[in-house]
C-alpha positions as YAML, in Angstrom:
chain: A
units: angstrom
residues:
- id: 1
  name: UNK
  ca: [7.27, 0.81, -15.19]
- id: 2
  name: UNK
  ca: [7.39, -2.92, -16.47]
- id: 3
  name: UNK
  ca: [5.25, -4.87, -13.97]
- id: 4
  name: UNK
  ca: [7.50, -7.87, -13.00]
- id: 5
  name: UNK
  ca: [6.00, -10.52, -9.73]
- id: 6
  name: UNK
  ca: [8.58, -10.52, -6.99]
- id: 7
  name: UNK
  ca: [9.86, -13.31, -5.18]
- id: 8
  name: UNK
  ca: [8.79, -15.01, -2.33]
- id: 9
  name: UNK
  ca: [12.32, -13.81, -1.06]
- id: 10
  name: UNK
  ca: [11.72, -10.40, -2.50]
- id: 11
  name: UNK
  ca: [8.29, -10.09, -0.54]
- id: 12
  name: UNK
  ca: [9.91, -11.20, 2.78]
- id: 13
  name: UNK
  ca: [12.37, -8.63, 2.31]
- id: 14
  name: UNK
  ca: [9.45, -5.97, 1.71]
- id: 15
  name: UNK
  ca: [7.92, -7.30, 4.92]
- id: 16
  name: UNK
  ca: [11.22, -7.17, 6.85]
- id: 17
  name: UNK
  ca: [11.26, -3.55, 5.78]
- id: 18
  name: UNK
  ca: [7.98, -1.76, 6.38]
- id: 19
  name: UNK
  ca: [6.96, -3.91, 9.16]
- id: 20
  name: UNK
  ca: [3.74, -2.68, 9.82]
- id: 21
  name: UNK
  ca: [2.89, -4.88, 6.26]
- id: 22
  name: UNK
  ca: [1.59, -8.14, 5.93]
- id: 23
  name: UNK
  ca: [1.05, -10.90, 3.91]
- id: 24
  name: UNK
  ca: [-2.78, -11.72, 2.80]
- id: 25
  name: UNK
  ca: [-2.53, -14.42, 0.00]
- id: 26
  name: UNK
  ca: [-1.83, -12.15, -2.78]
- id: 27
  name: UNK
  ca: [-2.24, -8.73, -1.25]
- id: 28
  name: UNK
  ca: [0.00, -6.76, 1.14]
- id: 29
  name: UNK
  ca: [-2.13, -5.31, 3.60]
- id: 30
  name: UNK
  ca: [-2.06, -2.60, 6.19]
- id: 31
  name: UNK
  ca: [-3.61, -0.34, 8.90]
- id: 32
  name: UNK
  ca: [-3.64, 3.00, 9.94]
- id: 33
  name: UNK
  ca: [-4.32, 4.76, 12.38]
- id: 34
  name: UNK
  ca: [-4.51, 9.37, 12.94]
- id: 35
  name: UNK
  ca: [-5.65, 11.83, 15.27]
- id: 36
  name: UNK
  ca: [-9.25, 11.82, 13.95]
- id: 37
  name: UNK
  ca: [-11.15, 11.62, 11.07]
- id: 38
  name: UNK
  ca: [-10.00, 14.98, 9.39]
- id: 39
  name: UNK
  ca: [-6.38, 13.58, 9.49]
- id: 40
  name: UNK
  ca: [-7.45, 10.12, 8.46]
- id: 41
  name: UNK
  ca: [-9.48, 12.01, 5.04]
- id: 42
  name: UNK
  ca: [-6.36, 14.01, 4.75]
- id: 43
  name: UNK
  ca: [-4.07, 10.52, 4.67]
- id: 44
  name: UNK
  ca: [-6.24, 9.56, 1.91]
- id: 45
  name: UNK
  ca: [-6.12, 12.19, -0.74]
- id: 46
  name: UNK
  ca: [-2.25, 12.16, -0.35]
- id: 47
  name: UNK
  ca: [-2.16, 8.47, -1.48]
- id: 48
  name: UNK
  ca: [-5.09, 9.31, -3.93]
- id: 49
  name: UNK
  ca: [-2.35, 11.41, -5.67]
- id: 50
  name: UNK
  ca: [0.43, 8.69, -5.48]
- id: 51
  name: UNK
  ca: [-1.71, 5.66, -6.91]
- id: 52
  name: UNK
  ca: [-2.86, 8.36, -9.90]
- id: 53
  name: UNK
  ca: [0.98, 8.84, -10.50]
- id: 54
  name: UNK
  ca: [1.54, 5.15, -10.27]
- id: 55
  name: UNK
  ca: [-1.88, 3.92, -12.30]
- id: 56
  name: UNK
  ca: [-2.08, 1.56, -9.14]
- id: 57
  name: UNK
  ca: [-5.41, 2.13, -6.71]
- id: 58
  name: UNK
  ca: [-5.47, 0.14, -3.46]
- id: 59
  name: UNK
  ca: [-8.41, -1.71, -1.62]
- id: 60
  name: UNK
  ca: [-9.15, 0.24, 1.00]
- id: 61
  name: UNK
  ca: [-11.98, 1.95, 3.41]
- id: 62
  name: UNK
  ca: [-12.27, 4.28, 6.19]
- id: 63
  name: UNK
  ca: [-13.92, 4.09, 9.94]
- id: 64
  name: UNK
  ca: [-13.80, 7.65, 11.41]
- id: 65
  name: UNK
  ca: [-9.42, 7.69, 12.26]
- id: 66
  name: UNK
  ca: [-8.26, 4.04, 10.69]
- id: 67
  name: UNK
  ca: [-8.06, 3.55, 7.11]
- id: 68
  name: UNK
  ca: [-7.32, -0.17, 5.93]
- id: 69
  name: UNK
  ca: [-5.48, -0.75, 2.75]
- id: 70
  name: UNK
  ca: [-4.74, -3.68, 0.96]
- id: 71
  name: UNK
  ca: [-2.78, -3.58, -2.59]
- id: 72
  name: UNK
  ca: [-2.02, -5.78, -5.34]
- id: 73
  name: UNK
  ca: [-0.96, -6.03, -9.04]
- id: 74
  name: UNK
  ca: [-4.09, -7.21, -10.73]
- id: 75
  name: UNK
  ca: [-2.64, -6.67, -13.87]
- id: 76
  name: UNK
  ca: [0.62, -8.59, -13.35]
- id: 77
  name: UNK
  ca: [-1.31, -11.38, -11.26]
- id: 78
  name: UNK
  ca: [0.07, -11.08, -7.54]
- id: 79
  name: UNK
  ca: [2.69, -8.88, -5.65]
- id: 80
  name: UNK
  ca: [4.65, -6.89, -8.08]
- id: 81
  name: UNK
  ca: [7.87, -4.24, -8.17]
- id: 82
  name: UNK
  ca: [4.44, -2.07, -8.71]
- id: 83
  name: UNK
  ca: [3.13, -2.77, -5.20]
- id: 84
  name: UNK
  ca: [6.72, -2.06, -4.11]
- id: 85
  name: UNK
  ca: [7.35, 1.24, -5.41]
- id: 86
  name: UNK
  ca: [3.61, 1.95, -3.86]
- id: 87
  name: UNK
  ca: [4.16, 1.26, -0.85]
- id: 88
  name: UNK
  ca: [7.84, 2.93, -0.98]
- id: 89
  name: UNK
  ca: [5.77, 5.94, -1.81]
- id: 90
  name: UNK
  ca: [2.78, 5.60, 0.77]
- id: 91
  name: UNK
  ca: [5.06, 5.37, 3.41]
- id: 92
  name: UNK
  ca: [6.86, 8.41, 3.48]
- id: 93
  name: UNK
  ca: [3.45, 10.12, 3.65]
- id: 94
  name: UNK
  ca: [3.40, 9.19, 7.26]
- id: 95
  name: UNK
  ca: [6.95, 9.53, 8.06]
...
């Protein structure tokens, strides 16, 4: 996939859509939160699997049931189609 920046328009729209997104300077950050830890873990190595697919790796850590994620395109220098199709991806994992 050819990394291409998105809009300022482009990331509204992305925000307007998965809500539960925001806007850190250049990343787009978000929270989670699961049953317990086991679930949290379980979260993880399912998006482990996407960003492999993708060659794009989040920002991110675990406390017990929350994980916190923030991505970015480092390589394309801000919010990219990349972090779109991420977080397309990411997000039917929970649906």
């Amino acid at each position: 996939m050819a990394r291409t920046l998105l809009t300022e328009d482009e990331i509204a729209e992305l925000l307007a859509e998965f809500g539960e997104w925001r806007r850190d300077g250049d990343r787009l950050c978000r929270s989670y939160e699961f049953a317990d830890f086991v679930d949290a873990f379980g979260f993880m190595a399912k998006v482990a699997v996407v960003s492999e697919k993708l060659f794009h790796h989040p920002e991110w850590s675990n406390v017990y049931n929350r994980v916190d994620i923030a991505i970015t395109d480092h390589a394309a220098g801000g919010i990219s189609n990349n972090d779109r199709a991420w977080i397309e991806r990411v997000e039917q994992l929970t649906s």
